[in-house]
ZATI-548959 format. One line per field, with one value per atom (N, C-alpha, C): residue number from 1; residue in three letters; chain; atom name; x, y, z. Coordinates in pm, whole numbers. Example, Ala and Ser with C-alpha at 12.3 -4.5 7.8 and 13.67 -1.06 7.14 Angstrom:
kolti: c(1;1;1;2;2;2)
loke: c(ALA;ALA;ALA;SER;SER;SER)
bator: c(A;A;A;A;A;A)
lumlo: c(N;CA;C;N;CA;C)
xx: c(1319;1230;1320;1285;1367;1290)
yy: c(-569;-450;-330;-225;-106;3)
zz: c(780;780;780;708;714;787)
//
This chain:
kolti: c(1;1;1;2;2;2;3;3;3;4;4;4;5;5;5;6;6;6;7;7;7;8;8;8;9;9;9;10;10;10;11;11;11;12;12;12;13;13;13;14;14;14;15;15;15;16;16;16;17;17;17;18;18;18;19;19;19;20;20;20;21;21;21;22;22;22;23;23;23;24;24;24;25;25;25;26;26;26;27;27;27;28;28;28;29;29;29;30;30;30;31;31;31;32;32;32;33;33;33;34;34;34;35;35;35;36;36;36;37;37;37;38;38;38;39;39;39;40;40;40;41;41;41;42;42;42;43;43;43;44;44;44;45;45;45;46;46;46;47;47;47;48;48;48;49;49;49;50;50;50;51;51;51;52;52;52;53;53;53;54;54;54;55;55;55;56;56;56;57;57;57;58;58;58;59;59;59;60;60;60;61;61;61;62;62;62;63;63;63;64;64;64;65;65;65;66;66;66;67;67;67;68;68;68;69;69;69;70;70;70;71;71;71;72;72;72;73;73;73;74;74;74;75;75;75;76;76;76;77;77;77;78;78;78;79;79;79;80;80;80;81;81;81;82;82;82;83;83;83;84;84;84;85;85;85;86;86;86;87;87;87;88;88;88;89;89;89;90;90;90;91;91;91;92;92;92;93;93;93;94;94;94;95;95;95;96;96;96;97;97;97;98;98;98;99;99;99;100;100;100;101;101;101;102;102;102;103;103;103;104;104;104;105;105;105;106;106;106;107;107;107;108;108;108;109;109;109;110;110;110;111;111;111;112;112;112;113;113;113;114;114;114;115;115;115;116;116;116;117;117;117;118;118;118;119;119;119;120;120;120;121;121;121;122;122;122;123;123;123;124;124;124;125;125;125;126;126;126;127;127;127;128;128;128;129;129;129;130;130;130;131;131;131;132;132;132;133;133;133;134;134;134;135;135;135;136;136;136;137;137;137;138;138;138;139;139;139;140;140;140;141;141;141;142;142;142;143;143;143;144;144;144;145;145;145;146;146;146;147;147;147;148;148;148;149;149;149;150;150;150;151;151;151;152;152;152;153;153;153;154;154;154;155;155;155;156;156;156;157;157;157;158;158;158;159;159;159;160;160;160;161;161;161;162;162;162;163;163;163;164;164;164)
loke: c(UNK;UNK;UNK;UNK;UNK;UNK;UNK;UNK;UNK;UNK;UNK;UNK;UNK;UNK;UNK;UNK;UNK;UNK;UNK;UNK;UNK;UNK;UNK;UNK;UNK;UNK;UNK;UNK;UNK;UNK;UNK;UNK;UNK;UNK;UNK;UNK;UNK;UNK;UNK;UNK;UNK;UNK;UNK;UNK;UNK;UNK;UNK;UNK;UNK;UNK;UNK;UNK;UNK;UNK;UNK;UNK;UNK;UNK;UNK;UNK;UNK;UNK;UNK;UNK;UNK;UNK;UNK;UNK;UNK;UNK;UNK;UNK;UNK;UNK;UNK;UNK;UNK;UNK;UNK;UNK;UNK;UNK;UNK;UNK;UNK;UNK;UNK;UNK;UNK;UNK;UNK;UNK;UNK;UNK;UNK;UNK;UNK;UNK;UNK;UNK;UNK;UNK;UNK;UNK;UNK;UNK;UNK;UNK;UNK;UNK;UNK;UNK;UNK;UNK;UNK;UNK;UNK;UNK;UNK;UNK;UNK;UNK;UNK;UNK;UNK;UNK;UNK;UNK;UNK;UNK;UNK;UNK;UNK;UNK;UNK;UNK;UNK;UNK;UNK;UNK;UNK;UNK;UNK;UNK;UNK;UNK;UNK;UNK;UNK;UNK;UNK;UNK;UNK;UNK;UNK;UNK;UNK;UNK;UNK;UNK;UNK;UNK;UNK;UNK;UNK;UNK;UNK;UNK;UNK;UNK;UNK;UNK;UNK;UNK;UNK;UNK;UNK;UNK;UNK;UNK;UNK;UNK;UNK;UNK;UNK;UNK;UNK;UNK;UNK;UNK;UNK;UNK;UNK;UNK;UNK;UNK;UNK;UNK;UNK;UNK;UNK;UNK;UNK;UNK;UNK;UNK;UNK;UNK;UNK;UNK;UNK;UNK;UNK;UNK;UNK;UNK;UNK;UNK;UNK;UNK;UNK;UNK;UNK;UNK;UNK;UNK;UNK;UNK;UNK;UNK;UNK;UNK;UNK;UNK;UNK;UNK;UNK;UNK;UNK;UNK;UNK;UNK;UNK;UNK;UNK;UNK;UNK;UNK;UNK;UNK;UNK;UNK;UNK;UNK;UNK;UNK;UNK;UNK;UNK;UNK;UNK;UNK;UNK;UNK;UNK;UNK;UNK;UNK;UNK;UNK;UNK;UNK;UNK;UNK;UNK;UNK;UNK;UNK;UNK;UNK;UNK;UNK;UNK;UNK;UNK;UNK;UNK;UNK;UNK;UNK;UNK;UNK;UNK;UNK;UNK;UNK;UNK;UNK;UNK;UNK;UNK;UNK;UNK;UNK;UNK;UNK;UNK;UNK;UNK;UNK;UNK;UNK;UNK;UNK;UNK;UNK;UNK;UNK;UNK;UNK;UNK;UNK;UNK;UNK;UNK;UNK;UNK;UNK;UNK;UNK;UNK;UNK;UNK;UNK;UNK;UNK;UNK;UNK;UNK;UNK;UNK;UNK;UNK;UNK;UNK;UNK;UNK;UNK;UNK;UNK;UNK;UNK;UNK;UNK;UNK;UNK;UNK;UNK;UNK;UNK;UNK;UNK;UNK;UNK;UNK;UNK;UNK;UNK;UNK;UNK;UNK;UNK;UNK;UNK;UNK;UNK;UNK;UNK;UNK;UNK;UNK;UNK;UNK;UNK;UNK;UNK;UNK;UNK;UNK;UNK;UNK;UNK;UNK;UNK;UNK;UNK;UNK;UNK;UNK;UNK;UNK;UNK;UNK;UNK;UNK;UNK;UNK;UNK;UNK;UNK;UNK;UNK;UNK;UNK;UNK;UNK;UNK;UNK;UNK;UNK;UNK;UNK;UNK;UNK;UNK;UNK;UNK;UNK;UNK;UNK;UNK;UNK;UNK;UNK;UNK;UNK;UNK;UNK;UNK;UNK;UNK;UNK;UNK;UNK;UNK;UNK;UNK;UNK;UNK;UNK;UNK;UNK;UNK;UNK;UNK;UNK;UNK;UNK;UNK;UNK;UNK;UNK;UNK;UNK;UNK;UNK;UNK;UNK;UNK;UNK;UNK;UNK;UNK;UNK;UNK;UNK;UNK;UNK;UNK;UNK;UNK;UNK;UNK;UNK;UNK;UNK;UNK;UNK;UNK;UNK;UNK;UNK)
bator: c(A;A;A;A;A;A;A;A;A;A;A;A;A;A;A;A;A;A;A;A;A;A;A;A;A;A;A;A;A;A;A;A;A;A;A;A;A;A;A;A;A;A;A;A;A;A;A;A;A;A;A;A;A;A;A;A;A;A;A;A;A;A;A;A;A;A;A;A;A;A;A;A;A;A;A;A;A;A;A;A;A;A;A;A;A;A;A;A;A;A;A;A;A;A;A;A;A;A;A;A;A;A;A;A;A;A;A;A;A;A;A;A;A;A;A;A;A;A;A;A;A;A;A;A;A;A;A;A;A;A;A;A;A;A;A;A;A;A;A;A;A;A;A;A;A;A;A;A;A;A;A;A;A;A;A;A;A;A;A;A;A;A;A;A;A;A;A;A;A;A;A;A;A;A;A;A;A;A;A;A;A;A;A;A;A;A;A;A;A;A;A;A;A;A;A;A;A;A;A;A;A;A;A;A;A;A;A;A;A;A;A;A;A;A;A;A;A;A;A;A;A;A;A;A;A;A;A;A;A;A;A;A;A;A;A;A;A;A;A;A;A;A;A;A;A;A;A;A;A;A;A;A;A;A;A;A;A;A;A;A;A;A;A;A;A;A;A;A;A;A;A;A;A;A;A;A;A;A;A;A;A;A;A;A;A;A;A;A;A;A;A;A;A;A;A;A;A;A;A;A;A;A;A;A;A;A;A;A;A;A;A;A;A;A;A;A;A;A;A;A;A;A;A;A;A;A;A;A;A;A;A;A;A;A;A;A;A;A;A;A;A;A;A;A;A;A;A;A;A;A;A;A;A;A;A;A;A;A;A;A;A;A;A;A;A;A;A;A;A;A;A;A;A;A;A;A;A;A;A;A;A;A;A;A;A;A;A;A;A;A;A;A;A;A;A;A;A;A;A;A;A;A;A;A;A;A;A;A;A;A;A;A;A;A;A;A;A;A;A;A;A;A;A;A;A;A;A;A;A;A;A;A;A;A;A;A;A;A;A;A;A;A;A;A;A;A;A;A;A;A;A;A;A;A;A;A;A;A;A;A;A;A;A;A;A;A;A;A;A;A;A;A;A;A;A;A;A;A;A;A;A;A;A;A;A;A;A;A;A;A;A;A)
lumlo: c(N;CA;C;N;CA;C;N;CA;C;N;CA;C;N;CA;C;N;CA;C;N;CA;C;N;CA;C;N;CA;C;N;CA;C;N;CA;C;N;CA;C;N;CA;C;N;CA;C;N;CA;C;N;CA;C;N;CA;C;N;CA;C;N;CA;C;N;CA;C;N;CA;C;N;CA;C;N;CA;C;N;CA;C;N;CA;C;N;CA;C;N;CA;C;N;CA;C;N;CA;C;N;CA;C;N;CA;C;N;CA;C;N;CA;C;N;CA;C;N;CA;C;N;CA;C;N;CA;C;N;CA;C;N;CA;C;N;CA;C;N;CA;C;N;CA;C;N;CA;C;N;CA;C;N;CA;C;N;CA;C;N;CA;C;N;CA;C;N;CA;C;N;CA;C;N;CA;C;N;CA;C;N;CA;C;N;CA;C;N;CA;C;N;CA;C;N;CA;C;N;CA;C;N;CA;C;N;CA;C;N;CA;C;N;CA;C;N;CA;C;N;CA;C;N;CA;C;N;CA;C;N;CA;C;N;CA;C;N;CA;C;N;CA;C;N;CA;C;N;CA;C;N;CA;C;N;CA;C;N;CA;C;N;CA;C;N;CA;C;N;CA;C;N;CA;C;N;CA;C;N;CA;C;N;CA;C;N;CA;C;N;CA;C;N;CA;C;N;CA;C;N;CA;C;N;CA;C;N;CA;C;N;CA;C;N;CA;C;N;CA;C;N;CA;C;N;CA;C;N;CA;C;N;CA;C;N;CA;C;N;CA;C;N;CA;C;N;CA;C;N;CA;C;N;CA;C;N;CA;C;N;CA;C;N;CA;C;N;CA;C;N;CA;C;N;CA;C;N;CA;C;N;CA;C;N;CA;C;N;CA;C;N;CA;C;N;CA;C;N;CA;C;N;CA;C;N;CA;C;N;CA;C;N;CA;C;N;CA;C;N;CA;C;N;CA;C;N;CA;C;N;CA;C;N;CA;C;N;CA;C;N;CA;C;N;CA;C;N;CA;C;N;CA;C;N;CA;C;N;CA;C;N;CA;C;N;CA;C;N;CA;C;N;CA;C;N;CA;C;N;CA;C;N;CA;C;N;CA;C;N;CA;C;N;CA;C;N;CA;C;N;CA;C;N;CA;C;N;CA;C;N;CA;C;N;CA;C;N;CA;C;N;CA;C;N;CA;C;N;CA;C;N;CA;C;N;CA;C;N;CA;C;N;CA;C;N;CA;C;N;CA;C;N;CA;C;N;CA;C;N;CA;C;N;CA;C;N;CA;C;N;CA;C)
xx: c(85;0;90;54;152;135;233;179;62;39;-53;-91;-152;-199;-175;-159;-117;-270;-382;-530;-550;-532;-548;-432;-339;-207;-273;-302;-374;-480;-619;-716;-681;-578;-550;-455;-401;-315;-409;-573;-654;-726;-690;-775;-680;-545;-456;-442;-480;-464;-598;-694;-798;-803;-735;-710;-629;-518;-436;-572;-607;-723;-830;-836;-957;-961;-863;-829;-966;-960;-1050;-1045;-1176;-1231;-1235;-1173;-1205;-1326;-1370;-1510;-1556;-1465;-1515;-1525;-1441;-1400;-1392;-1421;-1383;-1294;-1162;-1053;-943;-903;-873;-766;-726;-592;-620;-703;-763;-905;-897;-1052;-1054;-965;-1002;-891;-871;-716;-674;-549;-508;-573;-626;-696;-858;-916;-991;-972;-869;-874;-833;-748;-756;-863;-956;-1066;-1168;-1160;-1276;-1245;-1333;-1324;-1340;-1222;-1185;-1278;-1374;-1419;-1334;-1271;-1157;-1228;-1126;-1130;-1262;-1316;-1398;-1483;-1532;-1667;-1741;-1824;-1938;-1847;-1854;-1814;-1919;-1982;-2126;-2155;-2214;-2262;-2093;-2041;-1906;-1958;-2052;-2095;-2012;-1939;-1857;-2019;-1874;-1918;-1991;-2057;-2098;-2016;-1995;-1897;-1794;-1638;-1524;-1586;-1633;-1615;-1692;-1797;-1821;-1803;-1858;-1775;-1885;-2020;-2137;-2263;-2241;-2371;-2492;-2524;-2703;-2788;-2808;-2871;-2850;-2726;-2691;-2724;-2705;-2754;-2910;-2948;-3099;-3152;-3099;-3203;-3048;-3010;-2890;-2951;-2829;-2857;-2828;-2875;-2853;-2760;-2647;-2492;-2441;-2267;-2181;-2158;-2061;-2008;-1976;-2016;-1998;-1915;-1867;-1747;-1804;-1755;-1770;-1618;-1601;-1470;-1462;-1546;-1564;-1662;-1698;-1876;-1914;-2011;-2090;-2120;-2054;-2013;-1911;-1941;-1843;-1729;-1595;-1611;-1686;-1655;-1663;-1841;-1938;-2069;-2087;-2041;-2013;-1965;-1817;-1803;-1905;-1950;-2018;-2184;-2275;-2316;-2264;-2185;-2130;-2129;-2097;-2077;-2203;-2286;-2423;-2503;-2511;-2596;-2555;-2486;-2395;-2308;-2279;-2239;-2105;-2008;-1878;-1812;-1790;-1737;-1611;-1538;-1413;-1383;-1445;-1475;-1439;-1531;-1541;-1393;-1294;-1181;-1052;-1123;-1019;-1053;-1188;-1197;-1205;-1167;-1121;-999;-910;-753;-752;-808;-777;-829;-917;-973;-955;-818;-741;-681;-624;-533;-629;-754;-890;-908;-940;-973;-874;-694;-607;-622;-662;-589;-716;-851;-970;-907;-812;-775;-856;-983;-1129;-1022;-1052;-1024;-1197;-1147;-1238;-1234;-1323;-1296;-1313;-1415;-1469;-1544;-1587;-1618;-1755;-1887;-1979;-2063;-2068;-2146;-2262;-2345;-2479;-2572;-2645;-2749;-2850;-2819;-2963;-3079;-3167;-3274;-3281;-3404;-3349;-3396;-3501;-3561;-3436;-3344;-3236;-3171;-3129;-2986;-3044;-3181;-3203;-3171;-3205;-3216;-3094;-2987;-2827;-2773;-2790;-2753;-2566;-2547;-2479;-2481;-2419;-2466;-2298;-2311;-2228;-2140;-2210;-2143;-1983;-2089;-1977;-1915;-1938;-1758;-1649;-1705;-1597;-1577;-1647;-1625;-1543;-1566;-1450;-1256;-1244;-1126;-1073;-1186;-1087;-1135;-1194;-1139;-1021;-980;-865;-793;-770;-644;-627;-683;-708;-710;-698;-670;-813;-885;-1031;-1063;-1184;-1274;-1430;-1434;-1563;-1675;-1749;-1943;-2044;-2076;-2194;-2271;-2315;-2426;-2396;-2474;-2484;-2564)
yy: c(-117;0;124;247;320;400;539;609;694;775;892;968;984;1109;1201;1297;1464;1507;1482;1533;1483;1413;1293;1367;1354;1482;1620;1702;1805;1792;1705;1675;1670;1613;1584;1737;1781;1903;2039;2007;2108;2073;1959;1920;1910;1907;1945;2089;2163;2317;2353;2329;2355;2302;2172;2108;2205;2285;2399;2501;2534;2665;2676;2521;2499;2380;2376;2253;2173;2048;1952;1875;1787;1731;1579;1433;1340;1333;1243;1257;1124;1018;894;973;1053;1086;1226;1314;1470;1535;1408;1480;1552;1686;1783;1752;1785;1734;1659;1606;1532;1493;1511;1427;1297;1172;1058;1002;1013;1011;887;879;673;632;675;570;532;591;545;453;484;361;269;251;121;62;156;60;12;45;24;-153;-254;-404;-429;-432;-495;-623;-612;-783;-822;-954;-1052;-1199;-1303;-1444;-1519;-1623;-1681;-1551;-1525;-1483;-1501;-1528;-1530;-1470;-1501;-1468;-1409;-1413;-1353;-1190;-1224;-1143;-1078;-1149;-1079;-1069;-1175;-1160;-1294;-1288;-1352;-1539;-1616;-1747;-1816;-1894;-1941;-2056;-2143;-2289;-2257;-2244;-2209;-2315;-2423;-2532;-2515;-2422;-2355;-2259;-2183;-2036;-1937;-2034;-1939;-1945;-1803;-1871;-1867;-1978;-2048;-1931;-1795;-1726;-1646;-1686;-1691;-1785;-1890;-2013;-2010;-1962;-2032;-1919;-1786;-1682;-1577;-1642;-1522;-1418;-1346;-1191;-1128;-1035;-1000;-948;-917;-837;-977;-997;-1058;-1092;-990;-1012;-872;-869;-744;-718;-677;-656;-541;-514;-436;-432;-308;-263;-244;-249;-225;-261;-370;-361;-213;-199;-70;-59;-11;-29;133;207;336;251;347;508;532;414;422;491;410;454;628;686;784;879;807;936;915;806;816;889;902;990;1145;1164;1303;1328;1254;1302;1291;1163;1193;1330;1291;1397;1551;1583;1697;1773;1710;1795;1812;1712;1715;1626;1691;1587;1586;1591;1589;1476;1415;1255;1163;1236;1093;1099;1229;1195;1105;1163;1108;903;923;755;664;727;676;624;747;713;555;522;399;321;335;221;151;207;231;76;91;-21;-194;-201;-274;-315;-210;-210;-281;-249;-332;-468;-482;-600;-685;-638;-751;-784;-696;-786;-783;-719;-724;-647;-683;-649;-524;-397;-328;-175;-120;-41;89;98;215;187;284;299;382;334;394;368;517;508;497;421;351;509;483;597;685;810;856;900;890;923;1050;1126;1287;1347;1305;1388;1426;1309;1290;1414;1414;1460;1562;1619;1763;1832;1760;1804;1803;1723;1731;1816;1820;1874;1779;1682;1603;1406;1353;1208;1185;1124;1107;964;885;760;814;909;925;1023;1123;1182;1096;948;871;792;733;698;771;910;1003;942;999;999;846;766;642;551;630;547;666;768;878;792;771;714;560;481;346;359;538;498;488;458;409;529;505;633;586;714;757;772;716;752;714;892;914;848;870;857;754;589;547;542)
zz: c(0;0;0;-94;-52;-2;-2;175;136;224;265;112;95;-28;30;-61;-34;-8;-44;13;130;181;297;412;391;421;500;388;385;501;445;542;705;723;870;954;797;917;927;812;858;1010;1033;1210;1276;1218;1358;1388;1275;1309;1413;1376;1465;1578;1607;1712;1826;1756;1829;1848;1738;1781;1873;1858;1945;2046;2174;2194;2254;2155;2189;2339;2352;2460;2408;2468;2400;2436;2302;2308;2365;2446;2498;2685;2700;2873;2900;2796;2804;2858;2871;2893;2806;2859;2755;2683;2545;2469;2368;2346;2221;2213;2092;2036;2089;2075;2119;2218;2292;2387;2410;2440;2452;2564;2696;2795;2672;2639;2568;2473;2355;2290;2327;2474;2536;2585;2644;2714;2592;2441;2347;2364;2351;2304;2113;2133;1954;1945;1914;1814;1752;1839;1776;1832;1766;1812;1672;1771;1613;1601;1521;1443;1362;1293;1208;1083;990;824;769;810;778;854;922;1018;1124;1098;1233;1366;1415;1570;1566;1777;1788;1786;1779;1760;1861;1866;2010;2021;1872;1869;1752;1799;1720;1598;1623;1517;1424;1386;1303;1250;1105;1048;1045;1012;1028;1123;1216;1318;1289;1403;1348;1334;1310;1250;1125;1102;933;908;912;842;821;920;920;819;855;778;748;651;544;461;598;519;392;346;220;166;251;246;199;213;180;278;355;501;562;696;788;875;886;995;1148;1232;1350;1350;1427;1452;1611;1694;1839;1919;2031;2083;2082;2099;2113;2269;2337;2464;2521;2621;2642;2617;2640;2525;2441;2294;2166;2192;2268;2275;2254;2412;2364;2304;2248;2109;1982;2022;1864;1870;2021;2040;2025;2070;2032;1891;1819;1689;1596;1640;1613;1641;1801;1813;1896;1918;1954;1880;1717;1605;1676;1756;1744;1637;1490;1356;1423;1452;1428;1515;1559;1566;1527;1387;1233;1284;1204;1182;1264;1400;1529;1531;1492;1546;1352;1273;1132;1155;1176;1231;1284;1406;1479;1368;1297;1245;1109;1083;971;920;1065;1105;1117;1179;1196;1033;922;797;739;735;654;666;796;855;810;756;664;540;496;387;255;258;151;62;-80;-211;-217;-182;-143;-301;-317;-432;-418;-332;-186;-125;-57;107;106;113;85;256;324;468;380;529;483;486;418;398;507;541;663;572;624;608;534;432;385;519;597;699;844;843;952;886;764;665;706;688;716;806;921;1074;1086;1076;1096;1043;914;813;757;815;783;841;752;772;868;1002;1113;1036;1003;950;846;695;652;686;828;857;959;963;958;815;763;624;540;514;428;434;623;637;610;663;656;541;425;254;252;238;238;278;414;440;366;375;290;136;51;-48;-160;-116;-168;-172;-308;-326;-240;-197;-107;-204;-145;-251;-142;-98;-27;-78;-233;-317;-376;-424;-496;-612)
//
C-alpha cells in the first residue's frame, strides 16, 4: 500500500490546526488534549477471536464459520465486519458526533480504524457510509457515519461515494 496522499495529508493538518485553535475534549472521557485520547482507545473491546463470516458476531462454537442465524435466515450483504462492541467510550463518542455535532470525531476515530480495515484484507474499491434518512440529513444537516467513512477510505486509499 503506498503512503498517505497529499489530500489525505492536507485533510489531517486542517484538524490538527484547529485542534491547536480549538483545543478539543475526548469525546469517549472529556478529557482535555484530544478528540479521542489513549486511555480510551484502550478501554474500546476490539471484536476478535472466532466470528461469524457472515454477520461478524462472535461465535458461540469455534467449530463452526457461520452462526445459526446466518444459516438459518442469510442476510442480504456478503459479510460485515464491526470494529468495536458498542459499549463506552466508543458509545459515547459516537453519540457526540451523532448527536452533539462534534465531527471531528469521524476523523479522530477513522484514524484507529485504519489499522482494523487493513488487517480484513477485503479487495475493497470504496467505502460507501450507509445511507440517513433525507428527513435525519435535514435536521443534521450532515450524515455522522460518513464523517468517519471520508477519512478512513482517504487514508485506505479508496474512493468515497456518499451517493450510490
Amino acid at each position: 500500500m503506498p503512503g498517505i496522499s497529499l489530500a489525505y495529508a492536507f485533510y489531517r493538518s486542517i484538524w490538527a490546526g484547529l485542534d491547536i485553535l480549538f483545543p478539543p475534549l475526548c469525546g469517549g472521557c472529556d478529557k482535555a488534549g484530544s478528540r479521542w485520547c489513549g486511555n480510551c482507545q484502550q478501554c474500546i473491546q476490539i471484536l476478535e477471536g472466532d466470528l461469524c463470516e457472515v454477520c461478524g458476531l462472535p461465535l458461540e462454537r469455534a467449530s463452526t464459520r457461520v452462526c445459526s442465524a446466518c444459516r438459518e435466515d442469510r442476510p442480504h450483504f456478503h459479510t460485515l465486519r464491526s470494529w468495536a462492541v458498542f459499549d463506552d467510550p466508543i458509545r459515547k463518542a459516537l453519540h457526540k458526533l451523532k448527536y452533539r455535532r462534534n465531527i471531528g470525531l469521524g476523523d479522530a476515530l477513522a484514524v484507529h480504524m485504519t489499522h482494523f480495515v487493513k488487517e480484513l484484507n477485503w479487495d475493497a474499491d470504496m467505502i460507501v457510509p450507509v445511507p440517513l434518512g433525507r428527513g435525519r440529513q435535514r435536521e443534521r444537516g450532515y450524515n455522522q457515519v460518513g464523517m468517519i467513512a471520508k477519512p478512513l477510505a482517504m487514508s485506505l486509499g479508496l474512493e468515497f461515494r456518499p451517493k450510490t
